[in-house]
C-alpha positions as CSV (number, residue, x, y, z in Angstrom):
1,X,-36.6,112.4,15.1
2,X,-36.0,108.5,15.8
3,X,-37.3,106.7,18.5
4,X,-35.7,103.5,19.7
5,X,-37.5,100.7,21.3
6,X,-36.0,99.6,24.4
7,X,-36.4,95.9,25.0
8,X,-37.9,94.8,28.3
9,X,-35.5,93.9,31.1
10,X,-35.5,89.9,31.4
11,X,-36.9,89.2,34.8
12,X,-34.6,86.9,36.8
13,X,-36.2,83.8,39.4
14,X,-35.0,86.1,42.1
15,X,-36.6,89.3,40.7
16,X,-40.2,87.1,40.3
17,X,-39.6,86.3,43.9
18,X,-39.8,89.5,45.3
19,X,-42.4,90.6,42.9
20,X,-44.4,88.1,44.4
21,X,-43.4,88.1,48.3
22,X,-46.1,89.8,50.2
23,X,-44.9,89.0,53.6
24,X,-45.5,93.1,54.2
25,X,-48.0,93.4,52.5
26,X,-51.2,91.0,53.8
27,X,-53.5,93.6,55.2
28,X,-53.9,95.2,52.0
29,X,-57.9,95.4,51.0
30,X,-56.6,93.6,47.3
31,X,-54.8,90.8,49.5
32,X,-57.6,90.3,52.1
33,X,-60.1,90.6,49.2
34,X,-58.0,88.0,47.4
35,X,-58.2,85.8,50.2
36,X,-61.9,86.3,50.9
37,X,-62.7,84.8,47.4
38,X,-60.2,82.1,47.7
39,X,-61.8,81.3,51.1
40,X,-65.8,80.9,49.5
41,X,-64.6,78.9,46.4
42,X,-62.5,76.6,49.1
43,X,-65.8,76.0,51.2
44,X,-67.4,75.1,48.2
45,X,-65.0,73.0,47.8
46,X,-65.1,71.4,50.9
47,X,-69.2,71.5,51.1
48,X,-69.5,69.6,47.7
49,X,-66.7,67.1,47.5
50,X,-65.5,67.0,51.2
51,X,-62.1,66.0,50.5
52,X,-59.4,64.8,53.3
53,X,-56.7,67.3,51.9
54,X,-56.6,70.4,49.7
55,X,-53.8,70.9,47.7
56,X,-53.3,73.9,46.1
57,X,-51.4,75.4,43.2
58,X,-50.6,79.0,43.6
59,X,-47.3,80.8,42.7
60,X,-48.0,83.4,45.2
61,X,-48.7,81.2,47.7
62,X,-46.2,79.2,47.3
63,X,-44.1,82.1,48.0
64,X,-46.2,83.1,50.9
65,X,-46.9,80.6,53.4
66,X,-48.2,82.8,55.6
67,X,-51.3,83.4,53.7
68,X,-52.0,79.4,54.4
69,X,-52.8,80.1,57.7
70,X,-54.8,83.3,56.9
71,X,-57.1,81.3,54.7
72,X,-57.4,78.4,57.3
73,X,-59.1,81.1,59.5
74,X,-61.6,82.3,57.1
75,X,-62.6,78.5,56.2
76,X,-66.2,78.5,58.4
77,X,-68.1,75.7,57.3
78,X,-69.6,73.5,59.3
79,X,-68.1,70.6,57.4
80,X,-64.7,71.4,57.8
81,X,-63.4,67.3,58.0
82,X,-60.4,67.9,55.8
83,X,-56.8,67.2,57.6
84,X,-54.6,69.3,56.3
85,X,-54.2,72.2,52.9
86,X,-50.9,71.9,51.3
87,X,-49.2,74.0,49.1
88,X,-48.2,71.8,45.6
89,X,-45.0,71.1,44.4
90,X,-45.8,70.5,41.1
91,X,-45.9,74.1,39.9
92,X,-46.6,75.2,36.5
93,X,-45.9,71.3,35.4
94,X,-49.0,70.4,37.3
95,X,-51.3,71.1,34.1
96,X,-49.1,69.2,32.0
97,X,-48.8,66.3,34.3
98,X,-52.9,66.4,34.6
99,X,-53.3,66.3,31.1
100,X,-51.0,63.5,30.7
101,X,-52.6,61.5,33.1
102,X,-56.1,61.5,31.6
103,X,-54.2,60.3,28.0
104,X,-52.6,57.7,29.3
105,X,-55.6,56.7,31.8
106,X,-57.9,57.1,28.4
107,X,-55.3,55.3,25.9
108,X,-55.0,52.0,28.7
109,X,-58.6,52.1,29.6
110,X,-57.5,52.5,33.4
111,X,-60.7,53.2,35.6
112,X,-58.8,54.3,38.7
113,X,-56.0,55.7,39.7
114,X,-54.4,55.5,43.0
115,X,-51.6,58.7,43.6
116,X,-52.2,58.7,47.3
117,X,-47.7,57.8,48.2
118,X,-47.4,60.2,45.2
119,X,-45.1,63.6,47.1
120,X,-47.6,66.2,45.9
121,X,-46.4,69.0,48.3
122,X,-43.0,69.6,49.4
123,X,-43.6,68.6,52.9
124,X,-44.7,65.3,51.7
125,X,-42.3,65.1,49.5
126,X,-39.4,66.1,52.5
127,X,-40.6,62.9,54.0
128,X,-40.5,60.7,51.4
129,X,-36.9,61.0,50.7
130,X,-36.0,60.9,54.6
């Protein structure tokens, strides 16, 4: 008897899409769970640093816009003074582009750097080019 390995399907962009839409999905326990945890370390977030916008980098969010607005509404902290939470544009480049940026800040002895006009989330970055 032989057995023959078959080699995985190669996922396509639009099969990772719906793999990760969960527009039908949101009131699952694992999704509001999800969100509840996202929710305490974003408070935390917000308690220690208390930063004017939150940008964050999530695939499935990206996908799922709706789930913004679901974590907005479990954000309870009494210092809530940030304007807005943005999805980022950057992607899976965004660890690359971090890293880079603390080389080159290191390797030309930089002590600040200023990246507010910088289009971090597609809605800022809709506006720049207009």
């Amino acid at each position: 008897m032989r057995f023959v390995r078959k080699s995985p399907r190669l996922q396509t962009k639009k099969d990772q899409k719906e793999s990760i839409d969960l527009s039908d999905n949101l009131d699952t326990p694992i999704i509001q769970e999800y969100l509840d945890y996202i929710a305490v370390g974003i408070n935390n977030i917000i308690n220690i640093f208390n930063p004017q916008v939150l940008i964050i980098n999530s695939e499935v969010m990206r996908h799922n816009q709706h789930m913004v607005q679901s974590l907005k509404q479990r954000l309870n902290s009494r210092m809530n003074n940030y304007k807005e939470i943005v999805i980022s544009a950057l992607g899976k480049k965004a660890c690359a582009l971090g890293g880079i940026a603390i080389s080159l800040k290191a390797y030309y002895g930089i002590n600040s750097v200023n990246l507010s006009h910088y289009p971090y989330s597609e809605k800022k970055n809709k506006e720049s080019i207009s």
